[in-house]
N, C-alpha and C positions, 0 to 999 in steps of 0.2 A: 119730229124725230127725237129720240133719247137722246141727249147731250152728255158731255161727260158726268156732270154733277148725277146724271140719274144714274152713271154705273156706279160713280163712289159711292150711293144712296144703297144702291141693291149690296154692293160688295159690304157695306158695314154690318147691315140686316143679317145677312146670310152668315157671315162669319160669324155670330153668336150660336147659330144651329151646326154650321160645320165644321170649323178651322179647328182643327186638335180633336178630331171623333173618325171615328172607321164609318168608312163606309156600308150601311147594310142593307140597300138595296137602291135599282137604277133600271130606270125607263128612258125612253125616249126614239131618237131618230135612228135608220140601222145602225149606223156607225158605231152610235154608241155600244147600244143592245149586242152588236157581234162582239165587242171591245171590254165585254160586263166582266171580266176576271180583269184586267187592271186595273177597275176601278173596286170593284165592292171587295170587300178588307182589307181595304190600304185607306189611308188615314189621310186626310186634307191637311195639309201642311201649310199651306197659303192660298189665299184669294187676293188677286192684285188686280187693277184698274190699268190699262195703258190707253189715255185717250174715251176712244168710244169702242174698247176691248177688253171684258171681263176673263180672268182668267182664272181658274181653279185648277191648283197644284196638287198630285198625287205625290205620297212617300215611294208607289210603282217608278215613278219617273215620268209620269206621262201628264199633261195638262187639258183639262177640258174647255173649251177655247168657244166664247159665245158672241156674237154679233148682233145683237137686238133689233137691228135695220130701223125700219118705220114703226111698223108693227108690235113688235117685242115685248114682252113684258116678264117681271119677274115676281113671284107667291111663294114667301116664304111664310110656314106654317111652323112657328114655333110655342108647342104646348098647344094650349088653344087659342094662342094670340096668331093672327094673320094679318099679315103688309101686305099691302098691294105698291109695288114700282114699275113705274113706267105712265106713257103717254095713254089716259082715259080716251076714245075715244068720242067726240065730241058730236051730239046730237039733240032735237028737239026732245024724244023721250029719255035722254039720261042713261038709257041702255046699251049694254055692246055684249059683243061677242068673245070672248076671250083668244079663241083661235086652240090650233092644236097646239095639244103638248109634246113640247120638242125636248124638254129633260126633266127628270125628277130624281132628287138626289135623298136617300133617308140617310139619318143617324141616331143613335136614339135622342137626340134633342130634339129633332120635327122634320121637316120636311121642306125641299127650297124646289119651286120650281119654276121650269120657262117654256112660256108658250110664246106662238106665234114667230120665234127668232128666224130670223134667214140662213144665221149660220151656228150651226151645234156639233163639233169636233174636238173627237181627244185625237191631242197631238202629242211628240215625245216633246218633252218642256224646250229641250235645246232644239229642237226646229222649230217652235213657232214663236219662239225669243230670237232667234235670228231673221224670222219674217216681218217681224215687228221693227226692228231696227232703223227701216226707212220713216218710223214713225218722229215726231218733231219731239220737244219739251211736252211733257204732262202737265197742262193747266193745272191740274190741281195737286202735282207732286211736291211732297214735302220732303225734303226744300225744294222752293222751285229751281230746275238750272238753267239759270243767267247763262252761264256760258256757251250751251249750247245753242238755246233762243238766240244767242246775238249772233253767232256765225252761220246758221239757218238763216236769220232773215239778209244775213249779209250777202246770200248765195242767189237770193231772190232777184228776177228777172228786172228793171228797174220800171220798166215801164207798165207791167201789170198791175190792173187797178186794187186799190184795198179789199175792196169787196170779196176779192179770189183769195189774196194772199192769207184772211185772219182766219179762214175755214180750210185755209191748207192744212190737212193733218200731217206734211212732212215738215210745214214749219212749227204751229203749235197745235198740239191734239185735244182734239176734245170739245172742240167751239163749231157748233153746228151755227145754222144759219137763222135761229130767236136769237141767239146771245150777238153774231154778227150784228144785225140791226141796231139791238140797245148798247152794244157798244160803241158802235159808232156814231149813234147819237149824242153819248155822254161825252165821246172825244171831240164832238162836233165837227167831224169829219165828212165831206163827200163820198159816197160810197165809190166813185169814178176816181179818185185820187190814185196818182199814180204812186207807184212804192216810190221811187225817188226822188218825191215831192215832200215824202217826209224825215224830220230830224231824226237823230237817233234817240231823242229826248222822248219824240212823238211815238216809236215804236217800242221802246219801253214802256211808254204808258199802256197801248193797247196789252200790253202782258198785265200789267198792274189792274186794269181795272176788269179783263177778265178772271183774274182771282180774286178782287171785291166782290164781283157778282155770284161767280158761282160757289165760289167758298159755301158762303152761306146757305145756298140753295140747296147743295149737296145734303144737308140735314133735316130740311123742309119737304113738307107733301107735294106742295106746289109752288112754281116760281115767281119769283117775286123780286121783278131787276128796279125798281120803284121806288121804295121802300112802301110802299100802302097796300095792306094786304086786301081792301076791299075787292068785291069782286067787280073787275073790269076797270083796277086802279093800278092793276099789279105791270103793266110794260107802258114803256114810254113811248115804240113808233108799232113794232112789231104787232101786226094784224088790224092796223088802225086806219087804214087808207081811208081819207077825205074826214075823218075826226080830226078836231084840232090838235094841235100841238101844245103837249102839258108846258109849254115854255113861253110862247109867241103866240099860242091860237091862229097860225096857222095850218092850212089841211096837209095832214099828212100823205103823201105821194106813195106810189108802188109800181114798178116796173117791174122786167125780166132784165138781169143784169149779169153779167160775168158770166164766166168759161167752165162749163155748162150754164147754161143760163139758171137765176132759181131771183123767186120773189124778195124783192128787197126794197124797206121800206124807209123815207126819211121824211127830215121837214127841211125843206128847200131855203126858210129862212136860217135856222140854227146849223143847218149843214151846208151852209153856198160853198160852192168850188172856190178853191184859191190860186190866187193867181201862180200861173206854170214861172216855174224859176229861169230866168234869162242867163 
């Protein structure tokens, strides 16, 4: 699934063909197509990232509001240069399907579009900036806010395992569940760790090292939490069940773990449990 770094990835892309141009023509889902007078000649003003939600600002007042789900993908066609962002889908022939086209935005700089997304909504900017609200810190917001990150996680349940709390999008947004895994590897954490088993030192780090990771990634084709970009060097636990461990050589594990349950992967030596606080 698209994590945050692939919205900051798409939102950089596409702001070179949008941001500061009118709009001159728009396809897409009904919503939009019934909705085509507030967007086509009114001018894009901002494309902003919250989390794993891209948003495109109208000078009308209204924002077009995307959710990329699993699926999702974003082609932006600038001149004759074209990006492809988002998750290839993965197969023995190297082929996929792109899915329908769920928006296509023109200006005369090119063209930006999104298929396959689950969710494609113009909304008036001030309601879906206050639906967002219940949303955590932006992983990748510059600046990041400390302040709110630490009263977020202060609110957090104590005995709920890590594993739920780092993919909480009400406490930090943006960290699906690849980056869960490699970070909790790097912090050498049990994915079963309770929230109140760690320091405050420990829960700053997981902020810190999820903006080492994705930082970078954010401006990359593909992820690479490793540093080795070869292929099949690029993660540390994630997708590696019963390969060794780049650390210990021992086999990497995978269960259903946390609340909905979703695949999560470690190495049992570099992550053992620690002992519950007396």
């Amino acid at each position: 699934m698209p994590e945050g770094d692939t919205y900051t990835r798409a939102a950089a892309v596409a702001r070179r063909v949008l941001e500061g141009h009118t709009v001159l023509g728009v396809a897409g889902v009904p919503d939009i197509r019934r909705r085509a007078d507030r967007v086509i000649g009114h001018v894009v003003c901002q494309i902003r990232t919250i989390g794993k939600h891209l948003l495109i600002d109208l000078t009308s007042g209204w924002t077009i509001h995307v959710w990329l789900g699993m699926p999702g993908r974003v082609t932006v066609a600038e001149g004759s240069t074209r990006s492809f962002i988002g998750e290839r889908p993965r197969g023995p022939t190297q082929s996929f399907r792109t899915g329908a086209t769920r928006l296509r935005l023109e200006t005369s700089q090119g063209t930006v579009t999104v298929q396959a997304a689950p969710t494609v909504e113009i909304v008036r900017r001030r309601v879906i900036d206050a639906s967002l609200k219940s949303l955590g810190t932006d992983v990748l917001a510059d600046p990041f806010d400390w302040d709110s990150y630490t009263a977020r996680a202060e609110r957090v349940d104590p005995a709920r395992p890590v594993t739920d709390v780092i993919i909480d999008q009400r406490v930090l947004a943006g960290i699906g569940n690849e980056y869960k895994n490699e970070i909790l590897f790097l912090e050498r954490l049990d994915p079963l760790t309770r929230w109140e088993q760690l320091s405050t030192a420990d829960i700053e780090a997981l902020a810190r090292r999820a903006i080492a990771l994705m930082g970078p990634n954010a401006t990359r084709s593909r992820r690479i939490t490793t540093g080795a970009a070869n292929p099949g060097g690029e993660r540390w636990v994630y997708q590696r069940a019963g390969l060794g461990c780049r650390r210990c050589r021992s086999p990497i594990r995978v269960a259903e773990m946390g609340s909905p349950p979703r695949r999560t992967f470690w190495c049992p030596v570099c992550q053992a449990p620690r002992t519950p606080n007396l």
